[in-house]
Structures are given as C-alpha cells and as structure tokens.
VMD Tcl script that builds the backbone (N, CA, C; Angstrom):
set m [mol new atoms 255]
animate dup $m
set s [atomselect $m all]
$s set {name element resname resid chain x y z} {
  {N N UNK 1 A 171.035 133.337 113.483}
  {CA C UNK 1 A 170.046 133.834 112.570}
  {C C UNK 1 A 170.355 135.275 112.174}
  {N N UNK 2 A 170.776 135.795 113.195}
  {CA C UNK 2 A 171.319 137.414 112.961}
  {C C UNK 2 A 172.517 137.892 111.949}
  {N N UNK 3 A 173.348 136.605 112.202}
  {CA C UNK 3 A 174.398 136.585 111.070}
  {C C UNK 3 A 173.624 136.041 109.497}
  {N N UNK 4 A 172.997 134.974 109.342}
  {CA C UNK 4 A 172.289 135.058 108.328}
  {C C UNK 4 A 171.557 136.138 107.327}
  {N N UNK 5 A 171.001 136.953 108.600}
  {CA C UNK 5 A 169.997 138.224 107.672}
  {C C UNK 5 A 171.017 138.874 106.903}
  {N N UNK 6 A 171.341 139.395 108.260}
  {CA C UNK 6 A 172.947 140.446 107.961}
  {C C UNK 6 A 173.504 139.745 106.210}
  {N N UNK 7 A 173.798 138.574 106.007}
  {CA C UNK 7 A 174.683 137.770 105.293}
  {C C UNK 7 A 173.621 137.994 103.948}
  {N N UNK 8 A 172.413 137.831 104.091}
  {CA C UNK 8 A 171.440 137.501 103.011}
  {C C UNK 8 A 171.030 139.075 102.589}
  {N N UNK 9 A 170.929 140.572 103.373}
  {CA C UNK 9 A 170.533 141.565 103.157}
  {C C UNK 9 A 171.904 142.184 102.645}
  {N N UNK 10 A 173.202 142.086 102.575}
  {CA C UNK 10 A 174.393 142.313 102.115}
  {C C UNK 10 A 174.486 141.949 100.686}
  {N N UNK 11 A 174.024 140.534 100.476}
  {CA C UNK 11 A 174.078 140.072 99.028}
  {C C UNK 11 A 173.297 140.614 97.910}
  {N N UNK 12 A 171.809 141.224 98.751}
  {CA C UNK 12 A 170.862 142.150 98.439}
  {C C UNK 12 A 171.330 142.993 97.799}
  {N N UNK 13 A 172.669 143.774 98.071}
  {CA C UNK 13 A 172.852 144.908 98.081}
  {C C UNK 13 A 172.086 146.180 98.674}
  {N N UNK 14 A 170.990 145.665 99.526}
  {CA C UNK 14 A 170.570 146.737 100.529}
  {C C UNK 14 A 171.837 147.251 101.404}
  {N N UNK 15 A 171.255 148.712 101.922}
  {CA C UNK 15 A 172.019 149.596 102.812}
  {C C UNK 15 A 171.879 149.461 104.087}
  {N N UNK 16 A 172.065 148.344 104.806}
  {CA C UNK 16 A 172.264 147.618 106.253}
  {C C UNK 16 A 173.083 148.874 106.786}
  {N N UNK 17 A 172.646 149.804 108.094}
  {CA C UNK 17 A 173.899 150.309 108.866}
  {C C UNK 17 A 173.950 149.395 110.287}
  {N N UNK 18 A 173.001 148.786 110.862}
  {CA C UNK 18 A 172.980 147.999 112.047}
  {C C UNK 18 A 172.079 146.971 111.679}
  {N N UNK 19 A 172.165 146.479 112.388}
  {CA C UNK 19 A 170.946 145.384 113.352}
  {C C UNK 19 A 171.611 144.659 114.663}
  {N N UNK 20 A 170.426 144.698 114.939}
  {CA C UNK 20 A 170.016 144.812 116.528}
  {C C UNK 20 A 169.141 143.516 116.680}
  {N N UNK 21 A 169.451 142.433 117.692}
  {CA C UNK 21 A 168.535 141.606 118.197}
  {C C UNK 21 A 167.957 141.118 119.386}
  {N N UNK 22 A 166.950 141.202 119.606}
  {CA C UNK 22 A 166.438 141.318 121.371}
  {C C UNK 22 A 166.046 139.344 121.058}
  {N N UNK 23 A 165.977 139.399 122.208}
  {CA C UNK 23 A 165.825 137.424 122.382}
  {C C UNK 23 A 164.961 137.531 124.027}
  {N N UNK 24 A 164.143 137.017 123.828}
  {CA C UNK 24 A 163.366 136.757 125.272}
  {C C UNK 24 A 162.950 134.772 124.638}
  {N N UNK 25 A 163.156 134.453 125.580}
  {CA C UNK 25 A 162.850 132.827 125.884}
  {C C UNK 25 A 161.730 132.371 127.003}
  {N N UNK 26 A 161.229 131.593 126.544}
  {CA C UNK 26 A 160.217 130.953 128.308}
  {C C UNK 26 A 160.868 129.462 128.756}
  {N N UNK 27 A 160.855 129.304 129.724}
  {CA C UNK 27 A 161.438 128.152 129.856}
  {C C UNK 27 A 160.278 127.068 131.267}
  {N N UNK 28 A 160.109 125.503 130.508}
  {CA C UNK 28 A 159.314 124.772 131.087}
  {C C UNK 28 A 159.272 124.806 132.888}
  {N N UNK 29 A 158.642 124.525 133.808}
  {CA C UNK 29 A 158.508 124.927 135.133}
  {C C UNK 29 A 159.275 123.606 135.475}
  {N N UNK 30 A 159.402 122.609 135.011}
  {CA C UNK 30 A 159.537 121.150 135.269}
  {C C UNK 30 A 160.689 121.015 134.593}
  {N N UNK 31 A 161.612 120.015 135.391}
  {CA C UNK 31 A 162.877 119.520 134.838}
  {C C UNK 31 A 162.777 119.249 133.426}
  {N N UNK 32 A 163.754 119.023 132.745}
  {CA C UNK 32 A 164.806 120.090 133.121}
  {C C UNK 32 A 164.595 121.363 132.656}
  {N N UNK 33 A 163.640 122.243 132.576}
  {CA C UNK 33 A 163.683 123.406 132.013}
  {C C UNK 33 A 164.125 123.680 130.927}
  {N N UNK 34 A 163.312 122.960 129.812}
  {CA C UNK 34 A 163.671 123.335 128.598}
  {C C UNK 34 A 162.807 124.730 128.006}
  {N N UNK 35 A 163.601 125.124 126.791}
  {CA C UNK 35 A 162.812 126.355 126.262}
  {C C UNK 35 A 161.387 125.589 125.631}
  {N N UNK 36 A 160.682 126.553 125.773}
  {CA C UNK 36 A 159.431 126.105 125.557}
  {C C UNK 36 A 158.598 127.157 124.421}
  {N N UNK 37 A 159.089 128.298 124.492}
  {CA C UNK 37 A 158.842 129.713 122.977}
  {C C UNK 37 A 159.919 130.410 123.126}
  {N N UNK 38 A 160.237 130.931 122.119}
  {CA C UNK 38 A 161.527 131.934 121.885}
  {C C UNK 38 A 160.778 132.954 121.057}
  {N N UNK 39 A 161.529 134.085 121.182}
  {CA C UNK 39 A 160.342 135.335 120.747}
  {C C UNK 39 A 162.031 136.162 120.073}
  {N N UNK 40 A 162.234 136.620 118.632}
  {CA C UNK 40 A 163.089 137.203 118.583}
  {C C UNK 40 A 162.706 138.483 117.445}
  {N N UNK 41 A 163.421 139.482 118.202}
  {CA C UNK 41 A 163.175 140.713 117.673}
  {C C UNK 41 A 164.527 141.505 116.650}
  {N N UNK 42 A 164.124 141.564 115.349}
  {CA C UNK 42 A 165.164 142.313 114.639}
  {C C UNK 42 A 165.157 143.514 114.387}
  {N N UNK 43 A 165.565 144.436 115.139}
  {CA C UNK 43 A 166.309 146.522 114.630}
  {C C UNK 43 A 166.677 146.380 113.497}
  {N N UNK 44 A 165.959 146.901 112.072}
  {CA C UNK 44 A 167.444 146.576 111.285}
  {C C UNK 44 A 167.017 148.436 110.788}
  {N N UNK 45 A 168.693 148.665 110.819}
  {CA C UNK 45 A 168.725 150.186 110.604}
  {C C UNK 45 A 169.183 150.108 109.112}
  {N N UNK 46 A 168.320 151.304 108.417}
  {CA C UNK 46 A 169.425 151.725 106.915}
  {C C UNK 46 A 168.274 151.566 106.107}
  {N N UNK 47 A 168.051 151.802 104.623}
  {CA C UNK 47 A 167.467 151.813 103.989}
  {C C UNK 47 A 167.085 150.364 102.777}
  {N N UNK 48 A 166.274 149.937 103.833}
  {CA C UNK 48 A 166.083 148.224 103.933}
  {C C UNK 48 A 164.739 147.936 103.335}
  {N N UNK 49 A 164.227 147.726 102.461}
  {CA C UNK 49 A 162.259 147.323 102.030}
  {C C UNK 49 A 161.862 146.504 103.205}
  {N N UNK 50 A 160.861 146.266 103.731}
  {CA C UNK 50 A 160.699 145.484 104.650}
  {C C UNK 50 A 160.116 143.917 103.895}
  {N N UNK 51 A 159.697 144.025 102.924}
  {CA C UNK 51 A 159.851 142.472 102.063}
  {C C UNK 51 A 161.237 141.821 102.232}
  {N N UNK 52 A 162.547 142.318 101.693}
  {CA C UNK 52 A 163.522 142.132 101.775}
  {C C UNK 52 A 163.856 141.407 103.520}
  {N N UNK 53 A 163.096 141.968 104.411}
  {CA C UNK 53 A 163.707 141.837 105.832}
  {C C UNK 53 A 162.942 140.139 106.029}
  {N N UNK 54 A 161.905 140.453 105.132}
  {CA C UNK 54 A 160.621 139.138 105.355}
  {C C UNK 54 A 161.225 137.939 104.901}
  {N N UNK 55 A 162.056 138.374 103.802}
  {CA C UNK 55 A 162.119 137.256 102.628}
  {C C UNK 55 A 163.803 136.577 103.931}
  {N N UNK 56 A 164.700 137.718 104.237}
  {CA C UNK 56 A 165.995 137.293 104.514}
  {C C UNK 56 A 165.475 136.348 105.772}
  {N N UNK 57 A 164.665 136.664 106.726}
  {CA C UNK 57 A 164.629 136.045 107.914}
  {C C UNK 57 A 163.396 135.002 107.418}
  {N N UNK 58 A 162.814 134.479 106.636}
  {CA C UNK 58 A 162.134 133.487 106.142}
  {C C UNK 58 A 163.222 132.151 106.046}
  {N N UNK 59 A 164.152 132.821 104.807}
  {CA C UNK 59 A 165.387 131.728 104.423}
  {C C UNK 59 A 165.897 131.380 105.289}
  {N N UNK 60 A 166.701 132.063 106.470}
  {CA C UNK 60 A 167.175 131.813 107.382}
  {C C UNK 60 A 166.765 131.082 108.340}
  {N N UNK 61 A 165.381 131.124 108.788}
  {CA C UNK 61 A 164.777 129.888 109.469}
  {C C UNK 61 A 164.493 128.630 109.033}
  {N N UNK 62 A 163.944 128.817 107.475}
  {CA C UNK 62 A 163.909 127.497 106.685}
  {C C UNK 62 A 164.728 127.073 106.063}
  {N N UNK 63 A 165.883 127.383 106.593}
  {CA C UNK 63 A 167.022 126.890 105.265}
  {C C UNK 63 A 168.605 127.052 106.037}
  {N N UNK 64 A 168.605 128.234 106.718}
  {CA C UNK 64 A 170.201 128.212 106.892}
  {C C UNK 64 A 170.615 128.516 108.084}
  {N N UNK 65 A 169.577 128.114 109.120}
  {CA C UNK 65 A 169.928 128.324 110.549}
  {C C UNK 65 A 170.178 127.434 111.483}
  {N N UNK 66 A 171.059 127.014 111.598}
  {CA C UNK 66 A 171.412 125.620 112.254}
  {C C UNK 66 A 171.289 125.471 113.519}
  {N N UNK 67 A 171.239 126.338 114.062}
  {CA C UNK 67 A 171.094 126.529 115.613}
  {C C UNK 67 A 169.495 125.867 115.848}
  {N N UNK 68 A 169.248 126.479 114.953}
  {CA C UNK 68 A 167.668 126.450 114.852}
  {C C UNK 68 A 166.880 125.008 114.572}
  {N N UNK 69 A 168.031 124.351 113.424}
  {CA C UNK 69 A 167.498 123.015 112.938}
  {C C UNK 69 A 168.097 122.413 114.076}
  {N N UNK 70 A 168.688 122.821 114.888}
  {CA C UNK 70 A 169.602 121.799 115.992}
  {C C UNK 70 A 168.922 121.556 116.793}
  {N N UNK 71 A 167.580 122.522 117.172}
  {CA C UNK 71 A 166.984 122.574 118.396}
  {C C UNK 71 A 165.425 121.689 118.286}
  {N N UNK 72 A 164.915 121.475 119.415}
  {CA C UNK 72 A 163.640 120.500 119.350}
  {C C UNK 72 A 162.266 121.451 118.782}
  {N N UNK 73 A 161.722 120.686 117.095}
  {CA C UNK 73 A 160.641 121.311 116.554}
  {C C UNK 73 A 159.397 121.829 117.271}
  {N N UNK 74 A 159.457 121.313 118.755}
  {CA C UNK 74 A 157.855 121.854 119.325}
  {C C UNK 74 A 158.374 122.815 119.860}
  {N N UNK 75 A 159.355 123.704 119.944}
  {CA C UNK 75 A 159.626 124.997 120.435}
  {C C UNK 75 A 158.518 125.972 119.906}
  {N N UNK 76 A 157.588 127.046 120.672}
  {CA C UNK 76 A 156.840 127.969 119.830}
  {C C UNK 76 A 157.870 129.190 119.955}
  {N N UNK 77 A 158.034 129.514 118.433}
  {CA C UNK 77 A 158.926 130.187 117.853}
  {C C UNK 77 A 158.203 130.960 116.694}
  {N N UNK 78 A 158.675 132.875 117.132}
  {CA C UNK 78 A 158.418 133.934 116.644}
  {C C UNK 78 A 159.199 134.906 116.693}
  {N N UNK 79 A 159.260 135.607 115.322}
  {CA C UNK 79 A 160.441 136.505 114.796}
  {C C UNK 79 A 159.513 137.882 114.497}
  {N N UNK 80 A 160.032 139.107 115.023}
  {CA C UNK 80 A 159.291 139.999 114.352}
  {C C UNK 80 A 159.947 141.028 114.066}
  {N N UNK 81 A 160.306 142.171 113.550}
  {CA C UNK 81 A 161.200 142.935 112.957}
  {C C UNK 81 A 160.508 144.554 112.695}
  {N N UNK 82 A 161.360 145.230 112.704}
  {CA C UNK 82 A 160.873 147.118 112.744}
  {C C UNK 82 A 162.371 147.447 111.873}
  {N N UNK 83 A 161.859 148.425 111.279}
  {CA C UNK 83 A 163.195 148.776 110.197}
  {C C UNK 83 A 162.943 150.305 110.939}
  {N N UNK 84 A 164.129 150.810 111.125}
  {CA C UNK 84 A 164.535 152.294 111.362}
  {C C UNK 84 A 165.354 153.397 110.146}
  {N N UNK 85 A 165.552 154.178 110.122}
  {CA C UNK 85 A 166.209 155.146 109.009}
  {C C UNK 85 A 167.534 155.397 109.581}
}
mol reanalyze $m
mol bondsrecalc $m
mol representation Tube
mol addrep $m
C-alpha cells in the first residue's frame, strides 16, 4: 500500500520527500491466530494537501492493493495519516 501512495502522490506531481509506515496488527487468541484488525499509519513528509494523501490511500485500498484484496474481508482495517514539512 506504501508503494501505491508513494506511486499515486508522484503522478500527482506533489513534493513527496519521505514516507514512513508504522503497522501494528491484533491477532485471534485461538488457532490459528489469524489477524483480526490491522491499524496502519502513514508519515508522509514534503509539501503534500492532505486531500491528495486521502484520495491516494482511498485508491489504493479500493483498487490497487493486492495484498490487501488477497487477504480475508472481515479483517477490521484502519489507515490514518499526519503530513509533516
């Protein structure tokens, strides 16, 4: 998904200097321990609109993240994002 933004805020022509992604997971108590919420956090440094950050990581979950379509739909799954200078 991180390569996506990156990929979709480039085409933008926004001024990307980083991003940064934190990932925390929960995982079921009971065999086999599947993920059960994924919580992911995007840094994105540079002079970025934060619509732009909304719109790139929107597409990317609904459209071009395969990891994502690969994985089982009852996952509770949340993305949240902070833009830096």
């Amino acid at each position: 998904m991180a390569i996506d933004v990156a990929h979709i805020l480039a085409r933008g022509r926004h001024q990307v200097r980083d991003i940064r992604l934190h990932l925390e997971g929960d995982r079921s108590p009971d065999e086999p321990h599947r993920l059960v919420a994924v919580r992911l956090r995007f840094e994105v440094l540079g002079e970025v609109p934060g619509a732009a950050v909304e719109r790139a990581i929107a597409l990317s979950h609904d459209k071009y993240c395969s990891v994502w379509h690969s994985l089982r739909q009852d996952i509770g799954f949340q993305v949240t994002f902070a833009i830096g200078a």
